[in-house]
C-alpha positions in Angstrom: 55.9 -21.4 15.7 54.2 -19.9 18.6 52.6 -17.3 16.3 51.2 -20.2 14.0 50.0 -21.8 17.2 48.2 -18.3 18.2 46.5 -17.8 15.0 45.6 -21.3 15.1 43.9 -21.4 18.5 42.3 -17.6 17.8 40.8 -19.5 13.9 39.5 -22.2 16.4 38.0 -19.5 18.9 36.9 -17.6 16.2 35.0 -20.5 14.3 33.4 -21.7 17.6 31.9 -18.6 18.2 30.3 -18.6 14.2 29.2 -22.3 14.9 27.6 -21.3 18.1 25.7 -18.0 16.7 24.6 -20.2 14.0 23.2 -22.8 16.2 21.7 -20.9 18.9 18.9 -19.4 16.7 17.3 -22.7 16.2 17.3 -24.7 19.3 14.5 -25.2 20.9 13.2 -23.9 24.0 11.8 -26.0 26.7 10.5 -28.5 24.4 9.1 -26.8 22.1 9.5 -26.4 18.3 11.5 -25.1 15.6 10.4 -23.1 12.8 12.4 -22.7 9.3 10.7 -19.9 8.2 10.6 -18.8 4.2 7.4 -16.3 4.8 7.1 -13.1 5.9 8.6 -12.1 8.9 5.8 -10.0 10.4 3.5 -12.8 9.4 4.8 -16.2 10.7 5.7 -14.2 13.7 1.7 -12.8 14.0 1.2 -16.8 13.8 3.5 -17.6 16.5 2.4 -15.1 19.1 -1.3 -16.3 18.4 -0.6 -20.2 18.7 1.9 -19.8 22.1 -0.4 -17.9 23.3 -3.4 -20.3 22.9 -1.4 -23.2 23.3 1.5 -22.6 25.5 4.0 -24.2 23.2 7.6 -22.1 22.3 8.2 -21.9 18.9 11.8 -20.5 18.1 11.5 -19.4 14.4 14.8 -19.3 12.0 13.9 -17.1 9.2 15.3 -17.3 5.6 14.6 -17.8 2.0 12.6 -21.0 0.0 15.6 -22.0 -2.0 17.9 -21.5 0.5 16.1 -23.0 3.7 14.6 -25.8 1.7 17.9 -27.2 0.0 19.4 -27.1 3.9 17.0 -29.2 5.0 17.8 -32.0 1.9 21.6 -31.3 3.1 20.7 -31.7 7.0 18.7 -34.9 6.3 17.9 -36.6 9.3 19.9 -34.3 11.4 18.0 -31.3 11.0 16.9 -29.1 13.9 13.6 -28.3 12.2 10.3 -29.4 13.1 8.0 -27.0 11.2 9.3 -25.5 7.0 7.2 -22.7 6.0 7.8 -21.4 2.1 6.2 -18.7 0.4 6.3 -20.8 -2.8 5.3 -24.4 -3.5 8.2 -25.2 -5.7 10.4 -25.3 -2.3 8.0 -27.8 -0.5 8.0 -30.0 -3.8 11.5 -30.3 -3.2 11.6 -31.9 -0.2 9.1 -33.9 -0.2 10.5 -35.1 -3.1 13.6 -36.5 -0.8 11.2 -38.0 0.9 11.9 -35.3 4.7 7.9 -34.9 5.5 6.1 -36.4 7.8 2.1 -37.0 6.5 0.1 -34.1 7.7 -2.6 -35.3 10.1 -5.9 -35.2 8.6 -7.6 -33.0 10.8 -5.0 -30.3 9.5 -5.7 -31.2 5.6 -9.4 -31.2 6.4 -9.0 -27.5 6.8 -8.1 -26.7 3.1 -9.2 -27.5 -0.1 -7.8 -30.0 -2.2 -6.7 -27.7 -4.2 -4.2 -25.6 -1.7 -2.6 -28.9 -0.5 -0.3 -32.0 -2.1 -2.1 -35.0 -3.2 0.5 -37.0 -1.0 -0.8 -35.5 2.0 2.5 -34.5 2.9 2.4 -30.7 2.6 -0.9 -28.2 2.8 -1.1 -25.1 2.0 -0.9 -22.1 4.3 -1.9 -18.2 2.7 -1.9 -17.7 -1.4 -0.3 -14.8 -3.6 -1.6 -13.8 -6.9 0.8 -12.5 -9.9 -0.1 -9.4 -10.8 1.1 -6.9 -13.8 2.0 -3.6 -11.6 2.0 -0.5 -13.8 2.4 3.3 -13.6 -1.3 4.7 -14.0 0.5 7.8 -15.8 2.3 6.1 -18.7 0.1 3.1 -19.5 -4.4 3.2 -20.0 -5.8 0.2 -19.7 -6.3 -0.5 -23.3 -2.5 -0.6 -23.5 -2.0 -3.2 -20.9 -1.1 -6.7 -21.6 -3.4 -9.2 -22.2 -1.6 -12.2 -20.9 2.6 -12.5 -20.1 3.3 -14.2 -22.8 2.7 -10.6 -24.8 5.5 -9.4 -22.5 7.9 -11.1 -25.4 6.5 -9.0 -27.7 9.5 -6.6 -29.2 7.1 -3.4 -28.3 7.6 -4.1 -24.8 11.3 -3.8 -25.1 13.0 -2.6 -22.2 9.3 -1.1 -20.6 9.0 -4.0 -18.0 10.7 -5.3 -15.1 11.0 -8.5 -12.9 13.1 -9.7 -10.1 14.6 -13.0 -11.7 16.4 -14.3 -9.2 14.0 -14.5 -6.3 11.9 -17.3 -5.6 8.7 -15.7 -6.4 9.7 -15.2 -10.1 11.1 -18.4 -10.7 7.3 -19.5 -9.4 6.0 -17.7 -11.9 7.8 -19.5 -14.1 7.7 -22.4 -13.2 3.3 -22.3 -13.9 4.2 -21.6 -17.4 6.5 -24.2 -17.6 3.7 -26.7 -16.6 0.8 -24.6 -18.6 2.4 -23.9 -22.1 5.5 -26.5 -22.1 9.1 -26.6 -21.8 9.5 -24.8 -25.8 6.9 -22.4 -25.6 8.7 -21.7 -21.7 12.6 -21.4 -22.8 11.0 -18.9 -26.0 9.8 -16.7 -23.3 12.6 -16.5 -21.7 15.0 -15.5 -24.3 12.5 -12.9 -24.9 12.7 -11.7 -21.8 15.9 -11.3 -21.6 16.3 -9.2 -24.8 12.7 -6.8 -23.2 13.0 -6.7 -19.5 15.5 -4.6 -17.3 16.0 -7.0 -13.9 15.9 -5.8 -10.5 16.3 -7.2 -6.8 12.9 -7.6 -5.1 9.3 -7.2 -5.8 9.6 -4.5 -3.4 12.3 -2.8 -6.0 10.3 -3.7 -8.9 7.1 -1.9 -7.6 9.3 1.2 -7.0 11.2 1.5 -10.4 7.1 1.3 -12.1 5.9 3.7 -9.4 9.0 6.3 -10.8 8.4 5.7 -14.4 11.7 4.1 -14.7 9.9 1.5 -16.4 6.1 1.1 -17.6 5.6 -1.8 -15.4 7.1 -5.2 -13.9 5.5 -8.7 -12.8 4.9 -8.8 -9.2 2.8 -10.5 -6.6 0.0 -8.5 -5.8 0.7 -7.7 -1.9 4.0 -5.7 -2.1 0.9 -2.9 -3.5 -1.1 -3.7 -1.1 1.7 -3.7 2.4 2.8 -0.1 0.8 -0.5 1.7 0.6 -1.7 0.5 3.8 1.6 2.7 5.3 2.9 6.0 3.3 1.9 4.7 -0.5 5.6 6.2 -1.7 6.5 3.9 -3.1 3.0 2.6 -5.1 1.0 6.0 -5.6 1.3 5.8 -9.3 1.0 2.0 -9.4 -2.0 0.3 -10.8 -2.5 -3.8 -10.9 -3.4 -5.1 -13.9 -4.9 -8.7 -12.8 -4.9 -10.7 -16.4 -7.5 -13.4 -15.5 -9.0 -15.5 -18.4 -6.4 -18.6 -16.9 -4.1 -16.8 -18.3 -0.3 -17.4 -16.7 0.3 -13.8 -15.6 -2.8 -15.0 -13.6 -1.2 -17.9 -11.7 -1.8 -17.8 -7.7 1.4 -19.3 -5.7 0.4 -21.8 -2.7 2.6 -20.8 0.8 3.1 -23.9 2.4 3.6 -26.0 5.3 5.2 -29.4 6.4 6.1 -31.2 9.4 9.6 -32.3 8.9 9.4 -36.0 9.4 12.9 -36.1 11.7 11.3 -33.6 13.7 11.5 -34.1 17.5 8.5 -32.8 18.2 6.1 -34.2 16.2 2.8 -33.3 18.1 3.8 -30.1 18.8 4.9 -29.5 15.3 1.4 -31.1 13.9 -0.6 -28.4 16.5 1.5 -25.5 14.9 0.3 -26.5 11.4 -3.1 -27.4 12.4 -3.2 -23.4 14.3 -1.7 -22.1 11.4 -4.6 -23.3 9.0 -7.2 -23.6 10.9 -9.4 -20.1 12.1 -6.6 -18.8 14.4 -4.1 -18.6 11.5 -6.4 -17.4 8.7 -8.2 -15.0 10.8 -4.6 -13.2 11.0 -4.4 -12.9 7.1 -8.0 -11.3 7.4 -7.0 -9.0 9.6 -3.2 -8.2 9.6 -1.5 -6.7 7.4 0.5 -9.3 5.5 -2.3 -8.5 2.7 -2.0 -12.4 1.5 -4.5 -14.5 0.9 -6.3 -17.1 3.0 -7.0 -20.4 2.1 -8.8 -22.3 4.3 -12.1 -23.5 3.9 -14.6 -20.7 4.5 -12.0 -18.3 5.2 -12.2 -14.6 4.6 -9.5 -12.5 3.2 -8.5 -9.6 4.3 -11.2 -7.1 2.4 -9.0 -4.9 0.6 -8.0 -7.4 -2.0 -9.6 -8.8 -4.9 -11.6 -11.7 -4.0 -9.4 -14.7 -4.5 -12.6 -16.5 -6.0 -12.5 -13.4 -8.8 -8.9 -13.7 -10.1 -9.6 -16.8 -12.7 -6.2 -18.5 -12.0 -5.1 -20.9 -14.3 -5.5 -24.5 -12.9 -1.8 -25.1 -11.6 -0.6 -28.8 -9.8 1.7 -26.7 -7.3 2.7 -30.6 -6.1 4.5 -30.8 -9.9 6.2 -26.9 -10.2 9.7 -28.0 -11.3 11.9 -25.5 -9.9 15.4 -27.0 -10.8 13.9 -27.5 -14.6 12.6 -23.7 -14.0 16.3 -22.5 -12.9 17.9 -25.0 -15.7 16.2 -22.7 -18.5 16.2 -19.3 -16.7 20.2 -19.8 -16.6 20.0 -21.1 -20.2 18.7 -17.9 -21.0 20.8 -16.0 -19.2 18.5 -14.7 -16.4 20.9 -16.0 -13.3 
């Protein structure tokens, strides 16, 4: 009995100490706000450092994945600790402001973006942009061999030459544009295809490398994770071309980041100032001129130079307030993708 009572009370010390490390990272210091990030690391932090420094307010930032932050917050409710949910994908923000957890973004803050980067409920706006891009190894593939649009990618002659990341949010994005641009059918088609002609890895970052190898021919990607590498060694994207496929085509689709205000936040000017920073020069100058190589989307905003101009890609015209991401992982698992 008294061992059952000693590895009862070290369980209890034991989970105490799990429910307190898991806390601590996202309480709030001194007033200020919370962050659950789903960006970048080295970016929302570049944003943090900027606005606390301007404005004086403490931001504690919690960092994580879109699918994973964003279905805590519908499981918290109410109750959550967050003020401020940053994604690197729409389909995340679509989710919970579909269980109704955002507060309306003040309008000085939507001001700041087009119409286009933000959700017609006024409840989200958009924050930095990615575009999808066809990475490819410059020794196996000329440019008259390249793909035209993704759906070719489900043509047998690309079997087992390209490579995707399946299960990460930025795929499933992808996806989820040519759910809305070519229909549910045309959508679960692909799919099977692409399980019968890709080889699946973990991570753009993984993808980039297997093309830069030649273990494959190329892989969808966004175009950034070229763009981070050759700014440092370029091991790992040497060989690597982009192949932008324009035209509106899907394998052309640009993926909002966003930002909301949770509406049980505790904070609620504070949190509002964050997102206003975040959008308004402050924030974009640091995608002009970090290294986070993403693109900025606020009005009159300049891009960090390097990259294709954002106005050049032709992306297909995408509601990123309507990107179904449960439909999206529904037919991915249908196929047998996750």
């Amino acid at each position: 009995m008294t061992s059952m009572k000693q590895a009862l009370s070290a369980l209890a010390g034991v989970t105490a100490l799990a429910i307190s490390l898991i806390a601590s990272p996202v309480m709030a210091q001194d007033g200020g706000i919370v962050v659950y990030n789903a960006q970048h690391e080295s970016l929302t932090n570049a944003w943090v450092e900027g606005f606390t420094k301007e404005t004086g307010i403490k931001v504690t930032v919690r960092h994580g994945g879109d699918s994973d932050f964003s279905n805590q917050i519908v499981a918290e409710g109410a109750a959550s600790p967050a003020d401020v949910f940053l994604t690197e994908n729409s389909p995340a923000m679509v989710l919970v402001e579909s269980s109704g957890l955002f507060a309306p973004v003040d309008a000085d803050t939507l001001a700041q973006i087009p119409k286009e980067y933000q959700a017609a409920s006024g409840k989200w706006v958009g924050i930095a942009a990615r575009s999808t891009v066809f990475a490819y190894n410059k020794t196996k593939l000329t440019a008259e061999q390249l793909p035209k649009s993704l759906l070719e990618l489900a043509d047998p002659s690309w079997k087992g030459r390209w490579a995707a990341s399946p299960s990460g949010a930025d795929f499933q994005a992808i996806v989820s544009a040519l759910l809305q641009l070519k229909g549910e059918a045309a959508t679960a088609d692909w799919l099977k295809a692409m399980k019968e002609n890709f080889t699946a890895y973990k991570g753009n970052s993984t993808v980039m490398k297997a093309v830069n190898t030649g273990e494959v021919d190329g892989g969808v990607i966004y175009h950034y994770y070229y763009y981070g590498d050759q700014a440092k060694t370029g091991e790992n994207s040497n060989n690597v071309g982009l192949h932008y496929m324009k035209n509106q085509d899907p394998g052309a689709f640009v993926s909002v980041s966003g930002g909301g205000v949770l509406a049980s936040s505790k904070h609620p000017k504070e949190a509002q100032a964050f997102l206003k920073w975040v959008t308004g020069k402050g924030g974009q100058d640091v995608l002009k001129t970090g290294n986070s190589f993403e693109y900025a989307v606020g009005k009159g905003a300049e891009s960090n130079p390097a990259l294709v101009p954002l106005a050049d890609l032709q992306a297909p015209k995408v509601d990123a307030t309507t990107l179904n991401s449960k439909k999206v992982t529904d037919l991915m698992t249908a196929a047998g993708l996750l």
